[in-house]
PDB file of N, CA, C and O in Angstrom:
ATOM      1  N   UNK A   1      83.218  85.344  82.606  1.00  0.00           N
ATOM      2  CA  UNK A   1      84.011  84.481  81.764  1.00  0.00           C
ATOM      3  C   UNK A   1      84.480  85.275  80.548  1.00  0.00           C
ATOM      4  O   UNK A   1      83.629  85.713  79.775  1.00  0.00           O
ATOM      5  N   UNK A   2      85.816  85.494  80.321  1.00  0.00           N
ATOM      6  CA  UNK A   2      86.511  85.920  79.190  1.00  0.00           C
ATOM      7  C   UNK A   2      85.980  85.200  77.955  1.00  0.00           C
ATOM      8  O   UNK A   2      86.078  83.998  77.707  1.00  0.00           O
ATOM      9  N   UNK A   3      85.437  86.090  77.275  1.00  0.00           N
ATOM     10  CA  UNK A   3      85.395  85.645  75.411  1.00  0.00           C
ATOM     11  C   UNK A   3      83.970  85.449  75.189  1.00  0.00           C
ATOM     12  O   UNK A   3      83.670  85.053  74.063  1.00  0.00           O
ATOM     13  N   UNK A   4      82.960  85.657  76.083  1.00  0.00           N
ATOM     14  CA  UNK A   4      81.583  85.295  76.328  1.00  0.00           C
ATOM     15  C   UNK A   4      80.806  86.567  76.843  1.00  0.00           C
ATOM     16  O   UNK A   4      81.327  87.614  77.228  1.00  0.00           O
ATOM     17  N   UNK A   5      80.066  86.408  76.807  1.00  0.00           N
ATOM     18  CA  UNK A   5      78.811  87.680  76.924  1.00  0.00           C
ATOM     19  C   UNK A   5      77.337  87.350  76.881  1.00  0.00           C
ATOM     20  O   UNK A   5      76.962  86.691  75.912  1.00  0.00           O
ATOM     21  N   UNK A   6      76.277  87.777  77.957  1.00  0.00           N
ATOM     22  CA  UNK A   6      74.957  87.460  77.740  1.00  0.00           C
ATOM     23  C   UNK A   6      74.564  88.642  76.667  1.00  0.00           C
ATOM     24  O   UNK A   6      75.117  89.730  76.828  1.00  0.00           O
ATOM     25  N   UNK A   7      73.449  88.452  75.361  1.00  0.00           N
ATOM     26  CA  UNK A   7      73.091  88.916  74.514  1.00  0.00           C
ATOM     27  C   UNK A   7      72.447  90.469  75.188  1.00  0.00           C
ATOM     28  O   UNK A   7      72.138  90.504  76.379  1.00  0.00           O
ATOM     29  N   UNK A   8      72.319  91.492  74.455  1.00  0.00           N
ATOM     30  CA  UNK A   8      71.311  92.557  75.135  1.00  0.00           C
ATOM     31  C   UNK A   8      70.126  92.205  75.114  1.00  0.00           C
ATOM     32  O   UNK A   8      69.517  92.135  76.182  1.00  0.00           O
ATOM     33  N   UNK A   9      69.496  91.894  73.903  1.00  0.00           N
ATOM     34  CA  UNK A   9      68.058  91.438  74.208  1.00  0.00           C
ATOM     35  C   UNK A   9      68.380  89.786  72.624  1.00  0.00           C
ATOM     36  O   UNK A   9      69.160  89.616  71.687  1.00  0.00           O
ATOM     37  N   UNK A  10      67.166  88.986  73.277  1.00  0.00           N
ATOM     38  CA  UNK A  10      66.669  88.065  72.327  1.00  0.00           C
ATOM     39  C   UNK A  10      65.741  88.059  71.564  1.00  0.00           C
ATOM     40  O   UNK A  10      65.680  89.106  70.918  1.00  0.00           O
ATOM     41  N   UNK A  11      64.848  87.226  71.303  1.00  0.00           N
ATOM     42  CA  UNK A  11      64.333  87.132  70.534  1.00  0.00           C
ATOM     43  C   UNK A  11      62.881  87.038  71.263  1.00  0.00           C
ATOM     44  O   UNK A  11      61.784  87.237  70.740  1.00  0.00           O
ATOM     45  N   UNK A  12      63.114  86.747  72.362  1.00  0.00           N
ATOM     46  CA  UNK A  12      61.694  86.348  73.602  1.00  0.00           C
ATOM     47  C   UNK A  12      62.046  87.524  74.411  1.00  0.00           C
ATOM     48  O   UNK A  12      61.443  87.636  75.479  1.00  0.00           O
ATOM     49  N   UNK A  13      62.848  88.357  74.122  1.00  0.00           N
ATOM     50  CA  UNK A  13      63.028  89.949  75.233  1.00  0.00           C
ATOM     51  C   UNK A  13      61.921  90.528  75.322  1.00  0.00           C
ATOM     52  O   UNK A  13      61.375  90.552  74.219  1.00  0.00           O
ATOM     53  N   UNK A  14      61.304  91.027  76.145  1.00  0.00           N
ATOM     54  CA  UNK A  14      60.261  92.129  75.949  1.00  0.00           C
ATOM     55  C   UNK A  14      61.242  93.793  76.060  1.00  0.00           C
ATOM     56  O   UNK A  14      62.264  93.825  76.745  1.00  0.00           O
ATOM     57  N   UNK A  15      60.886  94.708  75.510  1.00  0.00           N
ATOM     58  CA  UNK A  15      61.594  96.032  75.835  1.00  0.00           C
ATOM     59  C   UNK A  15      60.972  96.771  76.733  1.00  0.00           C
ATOM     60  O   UNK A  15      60.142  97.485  76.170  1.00  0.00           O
ATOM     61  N   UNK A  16      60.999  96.927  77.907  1.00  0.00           N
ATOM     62  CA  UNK A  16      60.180  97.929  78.841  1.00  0.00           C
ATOM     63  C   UNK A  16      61.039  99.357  78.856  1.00  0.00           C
ATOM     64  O   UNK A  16      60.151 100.209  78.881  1.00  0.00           O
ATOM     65  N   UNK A  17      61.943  99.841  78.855  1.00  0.00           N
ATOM     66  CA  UNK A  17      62.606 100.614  78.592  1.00  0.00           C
ATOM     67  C   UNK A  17      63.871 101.291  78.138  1.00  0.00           C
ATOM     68  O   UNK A  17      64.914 100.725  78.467  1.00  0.00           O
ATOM     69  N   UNK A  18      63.981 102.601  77.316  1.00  0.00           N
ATOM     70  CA  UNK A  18      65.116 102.590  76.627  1.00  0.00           C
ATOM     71  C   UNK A  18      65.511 104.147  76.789  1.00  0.00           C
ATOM     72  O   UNK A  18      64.856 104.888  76.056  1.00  0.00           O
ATOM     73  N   UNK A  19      66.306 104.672  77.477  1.00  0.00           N
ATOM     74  CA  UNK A  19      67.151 105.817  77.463  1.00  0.00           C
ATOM     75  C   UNK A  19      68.142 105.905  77.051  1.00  0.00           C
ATOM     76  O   UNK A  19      68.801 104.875  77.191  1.00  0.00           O
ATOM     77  N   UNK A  20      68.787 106.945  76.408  1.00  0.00           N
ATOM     78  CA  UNK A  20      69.807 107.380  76.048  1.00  0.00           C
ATOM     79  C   UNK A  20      70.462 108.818  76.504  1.00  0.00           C
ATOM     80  O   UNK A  20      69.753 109.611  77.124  1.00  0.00           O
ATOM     81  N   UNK A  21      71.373 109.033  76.294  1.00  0.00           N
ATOM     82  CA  UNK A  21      72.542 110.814  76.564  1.00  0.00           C
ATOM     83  C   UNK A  21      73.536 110.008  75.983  1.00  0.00           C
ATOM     84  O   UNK A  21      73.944 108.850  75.898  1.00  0.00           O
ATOM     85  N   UNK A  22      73.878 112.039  75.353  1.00  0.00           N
ATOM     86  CA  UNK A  22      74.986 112.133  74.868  1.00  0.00           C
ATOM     87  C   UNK A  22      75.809 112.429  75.834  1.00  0.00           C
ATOM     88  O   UNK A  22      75.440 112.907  76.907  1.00  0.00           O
ATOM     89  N   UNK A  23      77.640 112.025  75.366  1.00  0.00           N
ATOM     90  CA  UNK A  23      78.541 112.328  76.154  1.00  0.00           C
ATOM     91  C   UNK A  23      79.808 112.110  76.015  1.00  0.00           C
ATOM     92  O   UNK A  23      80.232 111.162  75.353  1.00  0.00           O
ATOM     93  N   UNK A  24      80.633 113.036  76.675  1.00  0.00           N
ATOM     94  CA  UNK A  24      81.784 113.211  75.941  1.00  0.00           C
ATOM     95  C   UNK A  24      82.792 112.594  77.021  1.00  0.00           C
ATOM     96  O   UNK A  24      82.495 112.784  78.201  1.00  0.00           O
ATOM     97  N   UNK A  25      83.954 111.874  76.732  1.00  0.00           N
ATOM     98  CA  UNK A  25      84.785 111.822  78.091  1.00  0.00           C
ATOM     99  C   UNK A  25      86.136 112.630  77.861  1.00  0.00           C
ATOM    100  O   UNK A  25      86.836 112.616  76.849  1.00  0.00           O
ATOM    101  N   UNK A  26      86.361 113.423  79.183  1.00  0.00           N
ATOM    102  CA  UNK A  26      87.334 114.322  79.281  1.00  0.00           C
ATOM    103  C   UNK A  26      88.698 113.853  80.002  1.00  0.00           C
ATOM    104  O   UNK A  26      89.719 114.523  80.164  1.00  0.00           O
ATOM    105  N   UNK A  27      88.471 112.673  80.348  1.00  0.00           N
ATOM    106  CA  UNK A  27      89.807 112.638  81.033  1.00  0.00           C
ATOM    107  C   UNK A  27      89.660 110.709  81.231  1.00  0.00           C
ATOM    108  O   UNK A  27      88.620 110.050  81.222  1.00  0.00           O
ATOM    109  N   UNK A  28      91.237 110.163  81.412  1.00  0.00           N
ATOM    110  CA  UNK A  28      91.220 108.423  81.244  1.00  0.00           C
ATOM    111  C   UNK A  28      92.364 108.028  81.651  1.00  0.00           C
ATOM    112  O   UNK A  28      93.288 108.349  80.905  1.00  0.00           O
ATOM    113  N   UNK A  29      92.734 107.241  82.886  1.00  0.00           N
ATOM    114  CA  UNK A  29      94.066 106.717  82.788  1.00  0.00           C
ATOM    115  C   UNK A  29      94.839 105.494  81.638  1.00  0.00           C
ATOM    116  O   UNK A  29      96.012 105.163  81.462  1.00  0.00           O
ATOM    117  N   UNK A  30      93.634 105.092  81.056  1.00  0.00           N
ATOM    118  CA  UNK A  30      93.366 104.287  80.121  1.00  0.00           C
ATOM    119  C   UNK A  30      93.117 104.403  78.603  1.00  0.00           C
ATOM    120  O   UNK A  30      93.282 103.513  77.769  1.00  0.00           O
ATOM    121  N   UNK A  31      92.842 105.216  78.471  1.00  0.00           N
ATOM    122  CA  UNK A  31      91.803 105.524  76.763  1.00  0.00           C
ATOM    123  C   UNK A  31      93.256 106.844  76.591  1.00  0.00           C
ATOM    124  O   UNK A  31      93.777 107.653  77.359  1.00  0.00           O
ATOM    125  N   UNK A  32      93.499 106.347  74.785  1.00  0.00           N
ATOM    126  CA  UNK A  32      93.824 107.358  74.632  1.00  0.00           C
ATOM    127  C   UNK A  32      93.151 109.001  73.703  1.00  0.00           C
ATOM    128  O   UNK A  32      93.611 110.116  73.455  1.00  0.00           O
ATOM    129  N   UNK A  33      91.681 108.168  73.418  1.00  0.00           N
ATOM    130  CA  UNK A  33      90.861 108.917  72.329  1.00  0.00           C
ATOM    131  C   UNK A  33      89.764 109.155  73.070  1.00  0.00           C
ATOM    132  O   UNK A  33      88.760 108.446  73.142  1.00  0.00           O
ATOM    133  N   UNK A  34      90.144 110.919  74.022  1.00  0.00           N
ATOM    134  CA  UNK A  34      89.142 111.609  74.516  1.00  0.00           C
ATOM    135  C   UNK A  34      89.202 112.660  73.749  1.00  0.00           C
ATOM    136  O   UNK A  34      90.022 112.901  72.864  1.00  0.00           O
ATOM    137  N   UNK A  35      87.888 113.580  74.278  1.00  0.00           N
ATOM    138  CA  UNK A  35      87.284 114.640  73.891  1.00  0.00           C
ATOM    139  C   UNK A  35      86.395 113.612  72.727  1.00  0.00           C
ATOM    140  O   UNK A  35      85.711 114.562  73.106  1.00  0.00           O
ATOM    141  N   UNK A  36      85.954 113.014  72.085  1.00  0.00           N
ATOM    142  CA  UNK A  36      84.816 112.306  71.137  1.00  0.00           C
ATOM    143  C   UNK A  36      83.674 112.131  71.982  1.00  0.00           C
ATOM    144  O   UNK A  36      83.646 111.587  73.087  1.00  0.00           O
ATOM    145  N   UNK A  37      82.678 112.684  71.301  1.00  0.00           N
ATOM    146  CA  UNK A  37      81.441 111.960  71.799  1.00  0.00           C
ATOM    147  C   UNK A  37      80.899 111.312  71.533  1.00  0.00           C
ATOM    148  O   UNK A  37      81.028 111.132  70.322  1.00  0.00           O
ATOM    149  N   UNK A  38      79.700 110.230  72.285  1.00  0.00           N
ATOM    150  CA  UNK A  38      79.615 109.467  72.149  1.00  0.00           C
ATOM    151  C   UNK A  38      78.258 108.962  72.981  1.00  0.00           C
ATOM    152  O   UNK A  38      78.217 109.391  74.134  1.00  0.00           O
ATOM    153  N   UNK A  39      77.095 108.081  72.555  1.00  0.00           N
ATOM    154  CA  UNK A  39      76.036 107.844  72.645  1.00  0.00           C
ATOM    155  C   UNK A  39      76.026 106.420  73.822  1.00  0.00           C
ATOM    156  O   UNK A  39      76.514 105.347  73.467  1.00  0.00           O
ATOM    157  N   UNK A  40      75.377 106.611  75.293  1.00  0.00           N
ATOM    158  CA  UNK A  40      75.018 105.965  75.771  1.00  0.00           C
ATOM    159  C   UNK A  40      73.682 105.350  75.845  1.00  0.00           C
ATOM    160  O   UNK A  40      72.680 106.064  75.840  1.00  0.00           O
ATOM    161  N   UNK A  41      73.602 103.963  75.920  1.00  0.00           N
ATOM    162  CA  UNK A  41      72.037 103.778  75.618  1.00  0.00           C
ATOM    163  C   UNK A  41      71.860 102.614  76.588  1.00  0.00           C
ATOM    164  O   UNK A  41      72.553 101.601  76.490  1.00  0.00           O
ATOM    165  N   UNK A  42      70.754 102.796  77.699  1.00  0.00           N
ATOM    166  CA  UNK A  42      70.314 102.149  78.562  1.00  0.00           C
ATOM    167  C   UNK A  42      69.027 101.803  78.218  1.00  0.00           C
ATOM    168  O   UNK A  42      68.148 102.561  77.810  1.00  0.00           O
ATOM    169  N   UNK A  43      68.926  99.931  78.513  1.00  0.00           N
ATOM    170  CA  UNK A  43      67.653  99.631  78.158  1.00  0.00           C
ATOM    171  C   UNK A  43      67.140  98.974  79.498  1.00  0.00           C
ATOM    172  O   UNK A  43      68.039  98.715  80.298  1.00  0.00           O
ATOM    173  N   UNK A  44      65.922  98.676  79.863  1.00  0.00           N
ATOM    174  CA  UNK A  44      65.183  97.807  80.579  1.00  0.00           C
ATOM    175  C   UNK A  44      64.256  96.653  79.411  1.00  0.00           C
ATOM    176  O   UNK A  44      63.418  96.903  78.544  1.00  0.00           O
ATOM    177  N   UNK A  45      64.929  95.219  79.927  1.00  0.00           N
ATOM    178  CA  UNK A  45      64.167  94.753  79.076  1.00  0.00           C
ATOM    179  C   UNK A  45      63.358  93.169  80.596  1.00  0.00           C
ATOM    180  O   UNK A  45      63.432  92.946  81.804  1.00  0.00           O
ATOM    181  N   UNK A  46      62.729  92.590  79.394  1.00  0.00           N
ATOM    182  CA  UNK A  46      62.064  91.585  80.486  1.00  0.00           C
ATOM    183  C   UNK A  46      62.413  90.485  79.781  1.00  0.00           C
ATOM    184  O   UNK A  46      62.434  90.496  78.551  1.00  0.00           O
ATOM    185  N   UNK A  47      62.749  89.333  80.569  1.00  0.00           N
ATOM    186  CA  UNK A  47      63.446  88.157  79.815  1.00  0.00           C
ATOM    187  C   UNK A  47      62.041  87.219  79.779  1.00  0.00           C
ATOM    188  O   UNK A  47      61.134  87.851  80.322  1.00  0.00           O
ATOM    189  N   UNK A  48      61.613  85.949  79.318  1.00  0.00           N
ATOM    190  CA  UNK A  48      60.454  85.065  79.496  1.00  0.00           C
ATOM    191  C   UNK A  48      59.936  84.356  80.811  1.00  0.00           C
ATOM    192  O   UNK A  48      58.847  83.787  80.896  1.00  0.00           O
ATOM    193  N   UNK A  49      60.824  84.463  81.774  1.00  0.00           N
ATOM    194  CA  UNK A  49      60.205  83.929  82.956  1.00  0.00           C
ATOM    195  C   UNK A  49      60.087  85.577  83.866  1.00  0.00           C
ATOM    196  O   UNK A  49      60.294  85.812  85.057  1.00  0.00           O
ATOM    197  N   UNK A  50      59.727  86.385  82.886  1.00  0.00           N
ATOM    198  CA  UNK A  50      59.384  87.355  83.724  1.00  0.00           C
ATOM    199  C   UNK A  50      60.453  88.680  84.684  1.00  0.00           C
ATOM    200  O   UNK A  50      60.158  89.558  85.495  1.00  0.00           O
ATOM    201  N   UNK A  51      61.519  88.301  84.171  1.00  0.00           N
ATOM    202  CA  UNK A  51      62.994  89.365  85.317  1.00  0.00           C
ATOM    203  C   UNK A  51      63.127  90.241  84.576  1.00  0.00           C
ATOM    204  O   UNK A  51      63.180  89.950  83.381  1.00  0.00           O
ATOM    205  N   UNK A  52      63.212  91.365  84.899  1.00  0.00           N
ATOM    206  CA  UNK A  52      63.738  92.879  84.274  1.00  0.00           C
ATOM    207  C   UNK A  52      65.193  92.406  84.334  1.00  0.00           C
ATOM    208  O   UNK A  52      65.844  92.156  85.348  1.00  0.00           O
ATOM    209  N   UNK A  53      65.558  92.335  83.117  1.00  0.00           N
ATOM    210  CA  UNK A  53      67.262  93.117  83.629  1.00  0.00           C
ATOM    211  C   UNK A  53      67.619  94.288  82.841  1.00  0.00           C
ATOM    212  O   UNK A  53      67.082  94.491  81.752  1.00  0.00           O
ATOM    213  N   UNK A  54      68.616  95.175  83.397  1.00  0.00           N
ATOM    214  CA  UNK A  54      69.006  96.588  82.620  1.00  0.00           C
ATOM    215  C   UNK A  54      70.066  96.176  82.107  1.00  0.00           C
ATOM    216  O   UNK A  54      70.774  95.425  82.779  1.00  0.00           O
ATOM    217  N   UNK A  55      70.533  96.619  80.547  1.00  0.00           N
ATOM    218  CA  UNK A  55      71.501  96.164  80.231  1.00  0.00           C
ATOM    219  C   UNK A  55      71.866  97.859  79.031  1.00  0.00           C
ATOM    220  O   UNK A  55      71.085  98.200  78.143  1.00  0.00           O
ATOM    221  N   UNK A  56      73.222  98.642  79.376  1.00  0.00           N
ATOM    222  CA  UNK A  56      74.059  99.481  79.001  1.00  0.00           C
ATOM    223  C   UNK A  56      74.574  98.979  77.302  1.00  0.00           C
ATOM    224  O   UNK A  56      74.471  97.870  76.778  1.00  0.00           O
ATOM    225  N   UNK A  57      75.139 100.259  76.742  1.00  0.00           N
ATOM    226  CA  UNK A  57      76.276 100.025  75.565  1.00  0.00           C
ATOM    227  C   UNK A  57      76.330 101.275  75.554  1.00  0.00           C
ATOM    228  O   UNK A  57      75.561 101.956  76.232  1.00  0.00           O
ATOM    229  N   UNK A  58      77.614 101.980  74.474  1.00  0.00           N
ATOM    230  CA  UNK A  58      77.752 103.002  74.172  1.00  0.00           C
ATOM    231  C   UNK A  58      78.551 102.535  72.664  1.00  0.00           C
ATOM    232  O   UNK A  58      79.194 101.578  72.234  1.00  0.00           O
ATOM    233  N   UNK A  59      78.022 103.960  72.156  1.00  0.00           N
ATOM    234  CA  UNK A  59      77.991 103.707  70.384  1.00  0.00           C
ATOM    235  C   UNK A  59      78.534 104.904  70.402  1.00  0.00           C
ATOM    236  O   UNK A  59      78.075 105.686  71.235  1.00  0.00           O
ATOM    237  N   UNK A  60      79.743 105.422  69.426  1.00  0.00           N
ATOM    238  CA  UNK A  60      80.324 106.410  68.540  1.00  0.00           C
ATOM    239  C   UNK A  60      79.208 106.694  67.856  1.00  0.00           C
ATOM    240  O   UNK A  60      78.244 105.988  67.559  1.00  0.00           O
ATOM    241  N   UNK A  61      79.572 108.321  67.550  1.00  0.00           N
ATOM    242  CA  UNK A  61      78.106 109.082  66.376  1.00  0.00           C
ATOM    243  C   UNK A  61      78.437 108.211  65.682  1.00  0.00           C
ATOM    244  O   UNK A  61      77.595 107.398  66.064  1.00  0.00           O
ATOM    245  N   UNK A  62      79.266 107.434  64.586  1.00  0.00           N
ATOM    246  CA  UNK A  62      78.794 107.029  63.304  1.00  0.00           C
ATOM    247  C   UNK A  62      78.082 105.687  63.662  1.00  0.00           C
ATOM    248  O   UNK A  62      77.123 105.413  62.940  1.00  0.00           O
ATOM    249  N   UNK A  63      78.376 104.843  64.614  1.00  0.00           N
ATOM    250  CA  UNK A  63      77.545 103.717  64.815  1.00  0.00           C
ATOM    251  C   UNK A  63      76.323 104.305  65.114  1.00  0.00           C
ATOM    252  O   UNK A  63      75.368 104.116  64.360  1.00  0.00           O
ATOM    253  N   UNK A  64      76.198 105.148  66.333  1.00  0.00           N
ATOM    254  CA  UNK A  64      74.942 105.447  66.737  1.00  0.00           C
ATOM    255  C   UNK A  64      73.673 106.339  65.425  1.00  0.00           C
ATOM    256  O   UNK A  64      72.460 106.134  65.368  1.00  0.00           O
ATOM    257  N   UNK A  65      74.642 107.474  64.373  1.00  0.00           N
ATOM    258  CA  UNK A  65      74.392 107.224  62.681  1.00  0.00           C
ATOM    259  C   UNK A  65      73.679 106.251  61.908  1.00  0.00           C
ATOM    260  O   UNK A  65      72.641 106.409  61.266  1.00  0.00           O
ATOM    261  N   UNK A  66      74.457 105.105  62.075  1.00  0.00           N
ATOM    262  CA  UNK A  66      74.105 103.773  61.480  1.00  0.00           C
ATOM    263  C   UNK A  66      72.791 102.975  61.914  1.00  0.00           C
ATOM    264  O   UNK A  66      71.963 102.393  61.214  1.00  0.00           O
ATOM    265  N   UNK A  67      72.877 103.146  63.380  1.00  0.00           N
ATOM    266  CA  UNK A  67      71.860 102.511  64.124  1.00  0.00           C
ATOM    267  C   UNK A  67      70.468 103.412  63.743  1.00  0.00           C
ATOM    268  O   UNK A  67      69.715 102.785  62.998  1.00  0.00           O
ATOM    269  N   UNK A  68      70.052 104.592  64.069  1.00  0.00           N
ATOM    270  CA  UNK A  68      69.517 105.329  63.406  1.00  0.00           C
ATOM    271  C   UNK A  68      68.702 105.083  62.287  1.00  0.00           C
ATOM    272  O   UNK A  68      67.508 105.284  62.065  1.00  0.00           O
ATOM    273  N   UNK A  69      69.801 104.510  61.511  1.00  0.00           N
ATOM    274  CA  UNK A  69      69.218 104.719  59.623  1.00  0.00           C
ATOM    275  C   UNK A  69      68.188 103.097  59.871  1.00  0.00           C
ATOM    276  O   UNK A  69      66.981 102.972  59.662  1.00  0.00           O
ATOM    277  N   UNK A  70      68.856 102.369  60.210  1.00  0.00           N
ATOM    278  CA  UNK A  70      68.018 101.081  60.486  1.00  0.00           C
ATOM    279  C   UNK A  70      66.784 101.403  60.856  1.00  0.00           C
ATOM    280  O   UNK A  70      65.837 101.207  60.094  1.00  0.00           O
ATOM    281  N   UNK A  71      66.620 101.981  62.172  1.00  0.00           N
ATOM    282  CA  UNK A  71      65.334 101.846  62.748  1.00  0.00           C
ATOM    283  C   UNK A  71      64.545 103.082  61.624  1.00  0.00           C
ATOM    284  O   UNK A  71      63.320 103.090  61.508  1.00  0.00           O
ATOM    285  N   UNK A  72      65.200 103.814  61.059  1.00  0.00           N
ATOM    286  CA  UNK A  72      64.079 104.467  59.969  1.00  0.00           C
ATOM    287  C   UNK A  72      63.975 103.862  58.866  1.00  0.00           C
ATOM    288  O   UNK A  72      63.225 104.311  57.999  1.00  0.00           O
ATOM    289  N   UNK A  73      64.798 102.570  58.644  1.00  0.00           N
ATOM    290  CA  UNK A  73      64.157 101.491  57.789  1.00  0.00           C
ATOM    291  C   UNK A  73      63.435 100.783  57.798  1.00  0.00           C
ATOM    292  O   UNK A  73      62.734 100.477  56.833  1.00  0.00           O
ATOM    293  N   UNK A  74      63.374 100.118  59.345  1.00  0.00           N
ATOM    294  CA  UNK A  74      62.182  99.781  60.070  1.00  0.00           C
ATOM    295  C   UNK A  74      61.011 100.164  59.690  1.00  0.00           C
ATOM    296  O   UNK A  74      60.135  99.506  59.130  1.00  0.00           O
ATOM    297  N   UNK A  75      61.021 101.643  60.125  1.00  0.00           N
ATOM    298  CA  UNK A  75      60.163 102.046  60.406  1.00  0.00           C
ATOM    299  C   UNK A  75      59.201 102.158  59.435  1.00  0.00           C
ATOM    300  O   UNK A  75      58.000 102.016  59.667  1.00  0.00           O
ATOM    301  N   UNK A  76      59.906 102.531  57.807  1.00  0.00           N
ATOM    302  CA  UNK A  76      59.245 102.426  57.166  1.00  0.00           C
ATOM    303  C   UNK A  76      58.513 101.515  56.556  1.00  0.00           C
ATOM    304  O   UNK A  76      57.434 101.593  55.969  1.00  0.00           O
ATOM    305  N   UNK A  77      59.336 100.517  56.797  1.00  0.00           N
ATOM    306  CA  UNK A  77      58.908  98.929  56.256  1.00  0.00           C
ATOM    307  C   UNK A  77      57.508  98.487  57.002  1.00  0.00           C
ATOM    308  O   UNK A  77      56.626  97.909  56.368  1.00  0.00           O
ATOM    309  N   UNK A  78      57.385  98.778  58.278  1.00  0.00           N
ATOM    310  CA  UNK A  78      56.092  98.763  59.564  1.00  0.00           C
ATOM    311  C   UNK A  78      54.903  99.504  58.765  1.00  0.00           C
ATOM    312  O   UNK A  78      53.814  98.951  58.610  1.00  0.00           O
ATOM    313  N   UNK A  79      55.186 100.807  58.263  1.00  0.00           N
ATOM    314  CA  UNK A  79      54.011 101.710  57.433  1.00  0.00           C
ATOM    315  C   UNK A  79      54.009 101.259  56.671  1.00  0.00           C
ATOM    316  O   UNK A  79      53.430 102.085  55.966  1.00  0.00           O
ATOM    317  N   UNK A  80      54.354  99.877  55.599  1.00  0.00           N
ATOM    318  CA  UNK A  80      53.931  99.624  54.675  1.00  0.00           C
ATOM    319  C   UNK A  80      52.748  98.019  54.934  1.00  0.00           C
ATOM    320  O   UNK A  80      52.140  97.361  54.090  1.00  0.00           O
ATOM    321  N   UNK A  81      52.808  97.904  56.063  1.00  0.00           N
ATOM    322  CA  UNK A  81      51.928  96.570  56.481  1.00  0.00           C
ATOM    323  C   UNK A  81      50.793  96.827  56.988  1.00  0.00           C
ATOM    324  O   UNK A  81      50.051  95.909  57.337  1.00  0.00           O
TER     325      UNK A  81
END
């Protein structure tokens, strides 16, 4: 359905797994902004009645930058509890 999307993870997600690569695309009949690279990130998560689903994104360095600085805000905020 156009204009709609299931979330990557919720709030009841469990995270079972999370990979990432870098990568560049070289060629597009479509895109006109190649040669940039750019951060793929694959997760496995588990929903509450128990189903794995895998769910993809890809982030530009400065988002994937951004994303970054968060989780070392996180992180620090966790070492202070």
């Amino acid at each position: 359905m156009e204009g709609t999307s299931e979330p990557v993870l919720d709030a009841s997600s469990r995270l079972i797994d999370f990979q990432w690569k870098l990568g560049m695309a070289v060629s597009s009949d479509s895109c006109r902004s190649l040669k940039y690279p750019y951060v793929a990130v694959m997760l496995k998560v588990m929903d509450p009645a128990g189903q794995v689903k895998s769910r993809s994104f890809e982030m530009t360095i400065p988002q994937f930058q951004n994303f970054y600085r968060q989780f070392k805000e996180i992180a620090a905020v966790i070492e202070t509890v």
